[in-house]
PAMIPA-740375 format. One record per atom (N, C-alpha, C): residue in one letter; z, y negated, x negated. Coordinates in steps of 0.02 Angstrom, whole numbers, plus 50000, padded with zeros to 5 digits. Each point is the difference from the previous one (the first is absolute). Layout:
% PAMIPA-740375
aZYX...
This chain:
% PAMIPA-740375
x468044923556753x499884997049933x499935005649949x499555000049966x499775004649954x500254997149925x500375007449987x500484999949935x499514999349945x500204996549908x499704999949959x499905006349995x500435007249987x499995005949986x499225001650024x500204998950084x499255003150031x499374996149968x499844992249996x499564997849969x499655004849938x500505000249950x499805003249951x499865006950012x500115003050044x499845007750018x499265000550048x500004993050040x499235001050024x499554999649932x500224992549958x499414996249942x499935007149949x500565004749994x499865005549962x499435006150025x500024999350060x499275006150004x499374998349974x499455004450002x499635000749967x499584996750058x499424996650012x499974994449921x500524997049987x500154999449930x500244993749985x500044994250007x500594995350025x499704993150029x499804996949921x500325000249938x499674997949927x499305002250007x499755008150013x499505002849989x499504995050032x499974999650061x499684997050044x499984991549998x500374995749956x499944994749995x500114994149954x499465002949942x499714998749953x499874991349994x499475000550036x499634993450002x500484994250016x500415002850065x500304995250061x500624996649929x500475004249966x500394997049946x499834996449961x499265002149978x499754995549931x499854993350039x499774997250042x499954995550019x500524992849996x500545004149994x500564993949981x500115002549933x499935005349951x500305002549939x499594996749944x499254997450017x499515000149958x499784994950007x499814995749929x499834994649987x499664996850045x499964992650043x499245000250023x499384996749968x499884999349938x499904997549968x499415006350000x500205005050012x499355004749972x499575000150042x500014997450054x499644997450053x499384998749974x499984992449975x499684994649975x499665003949944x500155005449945x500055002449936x499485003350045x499995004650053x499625006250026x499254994550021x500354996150037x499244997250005x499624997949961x500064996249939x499734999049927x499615006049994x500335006650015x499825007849955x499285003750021x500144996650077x499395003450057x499254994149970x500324993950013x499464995249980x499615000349938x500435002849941x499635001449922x499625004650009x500365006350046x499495006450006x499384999050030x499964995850054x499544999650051x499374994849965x500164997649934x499604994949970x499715004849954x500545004449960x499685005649948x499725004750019x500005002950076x499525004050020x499384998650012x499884991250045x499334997850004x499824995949918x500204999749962x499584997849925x499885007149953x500585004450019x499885004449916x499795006450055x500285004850018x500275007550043x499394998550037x499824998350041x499345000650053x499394999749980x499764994649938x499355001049973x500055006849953x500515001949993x499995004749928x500225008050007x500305000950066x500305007350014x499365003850014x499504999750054x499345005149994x499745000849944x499934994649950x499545000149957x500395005149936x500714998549999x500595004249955x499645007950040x500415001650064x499905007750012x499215004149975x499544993849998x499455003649999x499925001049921x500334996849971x500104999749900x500195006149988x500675002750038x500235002750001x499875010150003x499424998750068x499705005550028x499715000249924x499704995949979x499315002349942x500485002649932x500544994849982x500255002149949x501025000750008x500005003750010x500525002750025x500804998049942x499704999949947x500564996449947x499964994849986x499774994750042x499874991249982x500644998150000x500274995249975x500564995450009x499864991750018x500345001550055x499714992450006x500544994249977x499884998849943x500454995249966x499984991950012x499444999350010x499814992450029x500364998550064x500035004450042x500274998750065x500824998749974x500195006849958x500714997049990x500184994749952x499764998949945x499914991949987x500024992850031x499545002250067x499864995250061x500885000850030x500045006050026x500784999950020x500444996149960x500065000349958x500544997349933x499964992250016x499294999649974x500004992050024x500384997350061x499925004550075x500374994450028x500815001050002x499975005849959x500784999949990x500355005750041x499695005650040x500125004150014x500645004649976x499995001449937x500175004049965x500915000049980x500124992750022x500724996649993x500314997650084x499334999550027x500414995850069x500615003250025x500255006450019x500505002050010x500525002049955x499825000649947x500694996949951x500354995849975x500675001050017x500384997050022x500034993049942x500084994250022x500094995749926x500535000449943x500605005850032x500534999749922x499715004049969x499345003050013x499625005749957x499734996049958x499504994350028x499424996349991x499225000150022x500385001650068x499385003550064x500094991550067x499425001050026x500114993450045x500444999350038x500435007250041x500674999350038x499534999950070x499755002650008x499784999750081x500235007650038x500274999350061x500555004350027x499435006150000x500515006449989x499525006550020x499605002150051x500434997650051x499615001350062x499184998150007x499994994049992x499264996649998x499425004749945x500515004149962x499325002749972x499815005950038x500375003650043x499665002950053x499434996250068x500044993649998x499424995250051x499355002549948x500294995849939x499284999449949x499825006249978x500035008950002x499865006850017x499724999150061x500344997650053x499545000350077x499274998449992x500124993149971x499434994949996x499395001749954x500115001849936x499535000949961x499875008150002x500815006250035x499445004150016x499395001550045x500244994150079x499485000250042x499034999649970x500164994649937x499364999049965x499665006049953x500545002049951x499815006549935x500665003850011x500035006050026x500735003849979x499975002949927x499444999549968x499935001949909x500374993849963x499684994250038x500064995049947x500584997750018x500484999750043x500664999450011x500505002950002x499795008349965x500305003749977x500014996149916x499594998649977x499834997949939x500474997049962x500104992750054x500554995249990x500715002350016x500085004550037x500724999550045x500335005149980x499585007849967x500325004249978x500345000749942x499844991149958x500614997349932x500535000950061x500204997150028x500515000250029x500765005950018x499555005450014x500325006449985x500385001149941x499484998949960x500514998549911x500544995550024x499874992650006x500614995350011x500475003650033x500005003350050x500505004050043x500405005749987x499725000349943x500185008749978x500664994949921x499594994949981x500384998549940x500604996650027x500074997150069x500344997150042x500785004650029x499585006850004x500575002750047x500225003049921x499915000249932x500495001549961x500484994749985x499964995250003x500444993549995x500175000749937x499635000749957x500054999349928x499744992649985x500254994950006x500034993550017x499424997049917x500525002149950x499534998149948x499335001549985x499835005750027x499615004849997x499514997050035x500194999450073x499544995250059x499734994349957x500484996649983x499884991949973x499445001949950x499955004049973x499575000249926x499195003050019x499845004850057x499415000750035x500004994750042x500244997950047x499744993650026x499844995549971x500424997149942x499444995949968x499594999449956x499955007849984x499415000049974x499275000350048x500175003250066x499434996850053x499764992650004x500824996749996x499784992950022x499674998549934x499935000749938x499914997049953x499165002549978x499885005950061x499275000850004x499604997650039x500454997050059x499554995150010x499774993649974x500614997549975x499944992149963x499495002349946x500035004149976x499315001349940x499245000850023x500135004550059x499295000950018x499865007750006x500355003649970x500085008449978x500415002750022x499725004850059x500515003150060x500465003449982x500674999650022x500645005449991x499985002950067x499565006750011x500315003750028x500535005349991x500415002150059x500385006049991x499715005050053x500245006049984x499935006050024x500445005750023x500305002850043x500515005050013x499635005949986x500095004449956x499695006449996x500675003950034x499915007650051x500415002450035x499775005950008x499165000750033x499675007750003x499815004249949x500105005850013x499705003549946x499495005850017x499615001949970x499665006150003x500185005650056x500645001750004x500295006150022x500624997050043x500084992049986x500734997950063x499514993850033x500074999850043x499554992350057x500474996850030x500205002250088x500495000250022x500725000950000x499985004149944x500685005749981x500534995149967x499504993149954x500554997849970x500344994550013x499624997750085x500244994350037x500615002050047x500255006449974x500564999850055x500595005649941x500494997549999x500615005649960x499945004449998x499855000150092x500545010250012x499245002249998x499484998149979x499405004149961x499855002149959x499904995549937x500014997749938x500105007649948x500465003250027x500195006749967x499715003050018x499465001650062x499615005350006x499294997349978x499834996549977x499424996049987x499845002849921x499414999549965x499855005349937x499924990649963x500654997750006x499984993349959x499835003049908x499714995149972x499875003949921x500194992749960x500034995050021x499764993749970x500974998049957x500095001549941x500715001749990x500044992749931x500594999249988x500334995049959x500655003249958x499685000349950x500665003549928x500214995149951x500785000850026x500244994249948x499885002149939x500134993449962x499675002549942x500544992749962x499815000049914x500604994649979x499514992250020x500304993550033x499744996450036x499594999750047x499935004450041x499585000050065x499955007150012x499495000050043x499695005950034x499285003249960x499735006250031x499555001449980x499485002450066x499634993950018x499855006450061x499365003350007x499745005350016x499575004650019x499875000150058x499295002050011x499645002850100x499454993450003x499935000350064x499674995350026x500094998050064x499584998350023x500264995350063x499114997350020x500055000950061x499335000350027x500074994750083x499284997350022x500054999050066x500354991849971x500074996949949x500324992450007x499544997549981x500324994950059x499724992950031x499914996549958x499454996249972x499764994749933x500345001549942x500115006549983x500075002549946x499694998849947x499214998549993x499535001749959x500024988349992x500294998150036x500154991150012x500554998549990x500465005849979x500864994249999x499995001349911x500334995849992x500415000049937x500645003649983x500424999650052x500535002349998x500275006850063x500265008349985x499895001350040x500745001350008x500385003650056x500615001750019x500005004450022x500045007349963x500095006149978x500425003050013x500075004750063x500605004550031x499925007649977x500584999249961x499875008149968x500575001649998x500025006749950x500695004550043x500175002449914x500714998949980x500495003749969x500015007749963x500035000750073x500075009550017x499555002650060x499275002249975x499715002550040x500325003250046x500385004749974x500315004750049x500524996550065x500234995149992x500454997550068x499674994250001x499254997050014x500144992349980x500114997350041x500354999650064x500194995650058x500874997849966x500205002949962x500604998249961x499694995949912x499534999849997x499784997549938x499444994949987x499864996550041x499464995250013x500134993449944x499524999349978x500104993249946x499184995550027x500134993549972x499534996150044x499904998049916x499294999249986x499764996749911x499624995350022x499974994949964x499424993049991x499615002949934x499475001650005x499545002349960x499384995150000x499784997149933x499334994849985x499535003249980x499264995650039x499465002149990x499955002249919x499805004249976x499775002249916x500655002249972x500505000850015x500595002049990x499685007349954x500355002549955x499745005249957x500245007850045x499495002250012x500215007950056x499804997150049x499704994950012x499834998550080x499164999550008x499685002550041x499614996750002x499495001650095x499484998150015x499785000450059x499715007050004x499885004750040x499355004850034x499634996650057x499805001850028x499464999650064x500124995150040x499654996150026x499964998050064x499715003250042x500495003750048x499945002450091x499524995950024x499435007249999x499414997650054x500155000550081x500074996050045x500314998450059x499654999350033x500255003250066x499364994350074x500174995250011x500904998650013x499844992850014x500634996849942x499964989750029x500474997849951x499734999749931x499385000349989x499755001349940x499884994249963x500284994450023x499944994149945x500725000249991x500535003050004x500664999949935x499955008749986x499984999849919x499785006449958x500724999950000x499825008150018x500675009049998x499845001049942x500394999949961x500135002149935x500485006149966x499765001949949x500395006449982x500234998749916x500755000350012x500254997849936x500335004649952x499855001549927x500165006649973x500454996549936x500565003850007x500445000449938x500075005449960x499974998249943x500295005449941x500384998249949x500465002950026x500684996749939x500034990749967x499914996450089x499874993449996x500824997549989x500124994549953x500684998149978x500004994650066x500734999950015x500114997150055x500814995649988x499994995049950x500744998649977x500544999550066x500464998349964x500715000450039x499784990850033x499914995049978x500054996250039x499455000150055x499535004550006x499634998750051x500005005550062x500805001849993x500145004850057x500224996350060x499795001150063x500124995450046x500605003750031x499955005050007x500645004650033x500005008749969x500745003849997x499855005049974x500755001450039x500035005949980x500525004150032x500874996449973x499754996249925x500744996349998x500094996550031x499524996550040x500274994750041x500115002050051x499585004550062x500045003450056x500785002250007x500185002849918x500635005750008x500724993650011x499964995050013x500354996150001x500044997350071x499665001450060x499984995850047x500395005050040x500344997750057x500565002050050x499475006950021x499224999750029x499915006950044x499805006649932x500074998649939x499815006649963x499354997949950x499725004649969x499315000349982x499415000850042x500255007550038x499304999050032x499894996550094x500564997650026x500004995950031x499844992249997x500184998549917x499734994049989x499394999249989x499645006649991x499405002049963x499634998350073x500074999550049x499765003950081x500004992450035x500504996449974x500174992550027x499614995349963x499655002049938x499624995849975x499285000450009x499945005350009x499225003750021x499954993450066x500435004050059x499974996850066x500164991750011x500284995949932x499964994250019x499174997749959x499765001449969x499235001549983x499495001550056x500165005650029x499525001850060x500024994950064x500925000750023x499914996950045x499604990450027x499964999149924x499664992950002x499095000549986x499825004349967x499385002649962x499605002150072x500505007350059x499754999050045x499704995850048x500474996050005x500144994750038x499024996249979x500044997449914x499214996950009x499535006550015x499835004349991x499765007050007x499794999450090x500414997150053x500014999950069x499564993649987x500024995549978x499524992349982x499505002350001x499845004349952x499275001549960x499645005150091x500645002650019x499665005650062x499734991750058x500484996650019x499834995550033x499394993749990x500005000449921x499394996349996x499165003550019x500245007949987x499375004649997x499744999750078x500705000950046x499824997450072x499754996350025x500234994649951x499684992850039x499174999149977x499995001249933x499175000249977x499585002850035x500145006750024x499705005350030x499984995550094x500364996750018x499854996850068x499704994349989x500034997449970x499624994149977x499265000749986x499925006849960x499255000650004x499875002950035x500385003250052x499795003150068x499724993850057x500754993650008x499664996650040x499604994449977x499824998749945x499224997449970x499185004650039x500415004649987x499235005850019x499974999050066x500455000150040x500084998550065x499984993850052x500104994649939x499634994550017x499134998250002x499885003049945x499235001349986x499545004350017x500215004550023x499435007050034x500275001150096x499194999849996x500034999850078x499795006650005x500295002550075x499935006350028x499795000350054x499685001450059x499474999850034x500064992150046x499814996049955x499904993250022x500434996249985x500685000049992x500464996049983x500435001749932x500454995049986x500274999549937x500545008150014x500055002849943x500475007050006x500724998649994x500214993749982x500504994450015x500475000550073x499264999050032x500224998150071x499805010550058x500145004649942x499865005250048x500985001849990x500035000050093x500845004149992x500435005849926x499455004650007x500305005249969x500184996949923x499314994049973x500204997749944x500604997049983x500174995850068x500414995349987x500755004650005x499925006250030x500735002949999x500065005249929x499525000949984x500075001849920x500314993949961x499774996549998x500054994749949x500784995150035x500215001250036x500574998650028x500455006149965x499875004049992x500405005749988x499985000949916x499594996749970x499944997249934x500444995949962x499934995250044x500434993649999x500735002350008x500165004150040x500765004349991x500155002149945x499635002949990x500245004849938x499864996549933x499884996050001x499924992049947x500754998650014x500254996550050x500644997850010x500565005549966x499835006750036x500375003049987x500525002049913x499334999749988x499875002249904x500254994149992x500144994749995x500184995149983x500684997750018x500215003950071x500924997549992x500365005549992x499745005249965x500255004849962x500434998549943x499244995849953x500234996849933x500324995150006x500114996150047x500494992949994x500595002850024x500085005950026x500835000550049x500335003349924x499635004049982x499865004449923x500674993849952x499104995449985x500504995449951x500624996350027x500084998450042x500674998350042x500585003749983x499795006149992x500765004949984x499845001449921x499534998049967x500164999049914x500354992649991x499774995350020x500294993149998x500565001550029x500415005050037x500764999250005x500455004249972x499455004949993x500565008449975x499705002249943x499304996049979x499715006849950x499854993349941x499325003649968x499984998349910x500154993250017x499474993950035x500104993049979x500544995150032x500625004950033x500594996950033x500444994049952x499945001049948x500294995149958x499524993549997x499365001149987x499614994649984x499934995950067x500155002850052x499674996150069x500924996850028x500585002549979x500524997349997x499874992650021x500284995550046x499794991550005x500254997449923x500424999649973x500244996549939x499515002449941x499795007249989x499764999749947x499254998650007x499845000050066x499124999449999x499774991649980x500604996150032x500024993750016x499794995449933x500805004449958x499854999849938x499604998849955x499605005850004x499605002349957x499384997750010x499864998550063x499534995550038x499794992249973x500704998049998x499924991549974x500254999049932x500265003349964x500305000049930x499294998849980x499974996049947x499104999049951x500315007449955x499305000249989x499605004149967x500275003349938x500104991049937x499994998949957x500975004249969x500374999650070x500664999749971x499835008350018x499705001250044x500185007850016x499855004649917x499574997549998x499335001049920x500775000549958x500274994749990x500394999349937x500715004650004x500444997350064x500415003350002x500125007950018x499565002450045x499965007250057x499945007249935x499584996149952x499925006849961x500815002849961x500324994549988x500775001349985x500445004350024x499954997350091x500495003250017x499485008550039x499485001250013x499825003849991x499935005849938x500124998549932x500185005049956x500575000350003x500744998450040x500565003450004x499875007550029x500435004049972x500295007450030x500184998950063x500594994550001x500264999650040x499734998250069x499364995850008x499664997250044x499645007550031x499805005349952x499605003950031x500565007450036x500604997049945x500335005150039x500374997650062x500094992450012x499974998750079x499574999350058x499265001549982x499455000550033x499995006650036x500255002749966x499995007450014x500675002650048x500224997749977x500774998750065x499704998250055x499774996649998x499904997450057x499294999850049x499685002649951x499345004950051x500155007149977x500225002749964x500145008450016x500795001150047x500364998449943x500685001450032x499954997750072x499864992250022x500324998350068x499495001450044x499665001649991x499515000650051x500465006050045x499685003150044x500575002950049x499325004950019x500385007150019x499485005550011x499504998150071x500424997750046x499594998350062x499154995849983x500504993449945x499454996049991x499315004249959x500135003949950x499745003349975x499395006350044x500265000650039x499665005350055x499554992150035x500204996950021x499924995850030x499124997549980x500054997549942x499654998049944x499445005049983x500135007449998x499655003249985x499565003450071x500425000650051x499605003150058x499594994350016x500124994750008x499554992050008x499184998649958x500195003349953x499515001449939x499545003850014x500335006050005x499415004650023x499645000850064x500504999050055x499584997450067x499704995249994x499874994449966x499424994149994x499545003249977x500085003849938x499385004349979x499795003150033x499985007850023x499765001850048x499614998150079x500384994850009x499664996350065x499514995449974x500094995349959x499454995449973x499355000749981x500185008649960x499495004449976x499555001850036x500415001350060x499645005050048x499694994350045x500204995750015x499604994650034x499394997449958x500035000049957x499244998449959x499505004349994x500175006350008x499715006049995x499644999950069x500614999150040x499625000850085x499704992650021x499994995249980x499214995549995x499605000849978x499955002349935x499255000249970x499815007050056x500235005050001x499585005250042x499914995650068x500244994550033x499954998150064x499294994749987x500214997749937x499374994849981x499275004449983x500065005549986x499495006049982x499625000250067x500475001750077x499725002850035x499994993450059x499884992749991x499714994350036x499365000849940x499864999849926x499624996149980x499245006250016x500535008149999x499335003950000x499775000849909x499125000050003x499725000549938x500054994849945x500114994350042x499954993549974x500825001949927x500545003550053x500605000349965x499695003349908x499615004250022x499995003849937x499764995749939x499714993250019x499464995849951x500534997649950x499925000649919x500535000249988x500024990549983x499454995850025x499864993650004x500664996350064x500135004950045x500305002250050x500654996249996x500375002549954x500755001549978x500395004550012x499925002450085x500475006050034x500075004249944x499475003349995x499935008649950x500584996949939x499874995749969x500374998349924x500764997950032x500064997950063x500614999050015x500375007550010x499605004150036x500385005950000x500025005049933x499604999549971x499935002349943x500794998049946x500274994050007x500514996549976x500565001250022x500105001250078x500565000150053x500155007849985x499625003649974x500215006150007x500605003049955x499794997249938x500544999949944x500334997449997x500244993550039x500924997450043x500455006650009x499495005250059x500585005550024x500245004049953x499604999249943x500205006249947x500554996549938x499724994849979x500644998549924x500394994350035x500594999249982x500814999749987x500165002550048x500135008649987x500155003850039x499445001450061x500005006050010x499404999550050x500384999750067x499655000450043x500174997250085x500575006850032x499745005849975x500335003750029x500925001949946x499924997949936x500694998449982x500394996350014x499624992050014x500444996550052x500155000850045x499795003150049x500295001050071x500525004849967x500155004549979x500455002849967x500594997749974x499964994649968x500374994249974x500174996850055x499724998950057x500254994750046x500465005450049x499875005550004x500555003650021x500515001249977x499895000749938x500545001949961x500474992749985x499934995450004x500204994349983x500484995250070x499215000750050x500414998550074x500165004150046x499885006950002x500275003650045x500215005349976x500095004649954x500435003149997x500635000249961x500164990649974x500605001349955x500624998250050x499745001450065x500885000850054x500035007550018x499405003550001x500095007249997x500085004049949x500585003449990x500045003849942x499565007849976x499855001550085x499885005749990x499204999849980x499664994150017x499434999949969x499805001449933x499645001949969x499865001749926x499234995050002x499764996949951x499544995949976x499695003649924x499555001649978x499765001649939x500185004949996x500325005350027x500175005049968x499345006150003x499965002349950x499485008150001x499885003450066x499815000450042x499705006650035x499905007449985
């Protein structure tokens, strides 16, 4: 008979039996209700890709090729309308309340069709996530509904996470970087707010949101100890746009470059700053490192969507072509070698895809949306009308007190394992998802031949798109970095992660 002691001394090696079983827990932990919610999510996408995204994505890239700074505003208008822009926020915000997870299906789905134009819609979301993991509750409540209240008008509320800069890319998605990175983009208190200076380059519908969420730094000189997060508005005085990034691919959601000069940034529209950080159980710049990573690790997570949809597009118009072109007499369908390519397609479709669901499985238990997917509060929030959330929610959301128990209880309790947990999960979906989209379109390149290059085709524009997955939120080779550092070397001490060479 085998002692508890020993139990726990096998379940403690590496893997982790937690590490390793993600999915298998949530299954009894997690609503099933999101079930039903996920299928709704696939079915809207699969209707908005064949009415809006399919007649309109060639004809966008080729707008695009000619005039390289178009905005395509109609399309996001069209988005707004069906309500895009709110579906995953939460209803005590005044967002529709549909579970997070499912917005990684509807990334699968509508990236398989446009990875531009579903970057378009989905990369508001990043904002939501970033304003999310500050748990500045009032703060949340007051951008969310001003989204929702752009849709009921007709006049889009987007948001935006600005993060890159000129001289930091990578550097500022991880702590123990951040200080060697030539960050410039700085915030000086000043009497009622901030003042901030730099710019910020490389964001996503920048030149389309209204509202952006501005990671800047204190003290140039240490800023992995000084990170402040700003809600900054379109026309805001010191703010204004530069360039839109001429791109190969992804080119229907505009990279934008955003320039401050001594832009006022009041005290109520600080989402997080070092007073609050300096208050939580792991420190400043550990809390600084835990908020980044409950951001990434979910952001990745759709980021592996967008790689898995690029997969699936890219086989899809592989086995179209392959249904239709014959090769010396018969359908190229029915030649072996095709069918074990395109078998091997179809893998790596699967693959990219239970990356991101095992992914969100360990955010729905350990990471950002563990509270909201809770059975009591989803249930809640689910069937409560509308009308009372509207009246009463904004109340107890402007308490202190509410945001300073939010924060208890996704900073403080969260637990370092879960935290590693969360974050190595993140970045291994990225990297693999990435890389599986990458390695279809080249597999779809070399069934279709010349035909691939036609850009009537799709392949070429699919790879053209898939390529810039491996490179932003975090590129492929920092994650694997992260996934070491996160799942395998925090039982070895003697390992070092990030350090100089």
């Amino acid at each position: 008979m085998i002692s508890r002691s020993e139990i726990k001394s096998y379940l403690s090696k590496e893997p982790l039996f937690d590490d390793m079983t993600c999915s298998l827990k949530a299954t009894t932990r997690q609503p099933a209700a999101m079930i039903k919610e996920t299928r709704k999510i696939i079915e809207l996408a699969r209707r908005f890709n064949k009415e809006v995204i399919e007649p309109y994505a060639l004809e966008l890239d080729r707008t695009m090729q000619k005039d390289p700074d178009y905005l395509p505003w109609e399309f996001v208008k069209k988005a707004n309308e069906w309500g895009f822009f709110t579906l995953w926020i939460p209803k005590i915000f005044g967002g529709h309340g549909y579970n997070i997870p499912s917005l990684s299906y509807f990334m699968e789905e509508t990236g398989s069709a446009c990875l531009g134009l579903s970057n378009l819609i989905c990369v508001h979301y990043l904002a939501v996530s970033t304003i999310f993991a500050s748990w500045n509750l009032s703060l949340i409540s007051k951008l969310c509904r001003l989204v929702a209240q752009g849709e009921k008008t007709g006049v889009p509320c987007l948001l935006s996470t600005a993060i890159t800069e000129p001289g930091a890319g990578t550097d500022v998605e991880e702590v123990e970087l951040v200080d060697r990175g030539k960050v410039a983009c700085s915030a000086t208190k000043v009497e009622g707010g901030y003042l901030i200076n730099g710019s910020k380059v490389f964001i996503s519908s920048g030149h389309v949101s209204q509202w952006h969420m501005v990671i800047c730094y204190t003290d140039l000189k240490k800023p992995s100890e000084n990170m402040i997060i700003l809600a900054v508005e379109t026309g805001s005085k010191g703010f204004s746009f530069g360039r839109v990034e001429h791109k190969m691919g992804v080119k229907g959601c505009p990279a934008s470059e955003l320039i401050f000069d001594n832009c006022f940034v009041p005290d109520d529209l600080v989402l997080l700053s070092r007073d609050h950080t300096g208050k939580q159980k792991r420190g400043v710049k550990e809390t600084c490192g835990q908020i980044l990573d409950y951001v990434l690790a979910s952001s990745r997570a759709g980021v592996s969507a967008w790689g898995a949809g690029a997969a699936r597009g890219a086989y899809e118009t592989a086995l179209d072509f392959a249904l239709t072109t014959e090769v010396n007499g018969k359908t190229l369908a029915n030649h072996e070698w095709a069918q074990s390519m395109l078998a091997e397609m179809y893998k790596n479709v699967c693959i990219a895809r239970l990356t991101y669901i095992e992914t969100n499985y360990a955010n729905g238990m350990y990471g950002l949306f563990k509270t909201i997917q809770m059975k009591p509060l989803f249930y809640y929030f689910k069937y409560m009308p509308m009308i009372l959330l509207d009246k009463f929610a904004p109340m107890i959301l402007n308490l202190a007190s509410t945001t300073w128990l939010f924060r208890k209880i996704q900073l403080d309790w969260q637990s370092d394992p879960e935290f590693h947990r969360t974050a190595g999960w993140g970045s291994l979906a990225k990297f693999t998802g990435t890389d599986m989209g990458m390695k279809n379109c080249q597999m779809a390149l070399e069934i279709m031949g010349q035909s691939g290059l036609r850009q009537d085709r799709r392949a070429e524009k699919i790879l053209r798109d898939s390529k810039l997955l491996q490179i932003f939120e975090g590129t492929n080779q920092l994650n694997r970095l992260n996934l070491f550092k996160c799942l395998v070397a925090k039982n070895n001490p003697m390992i070092k992660v990030f350090e100089k060479e």
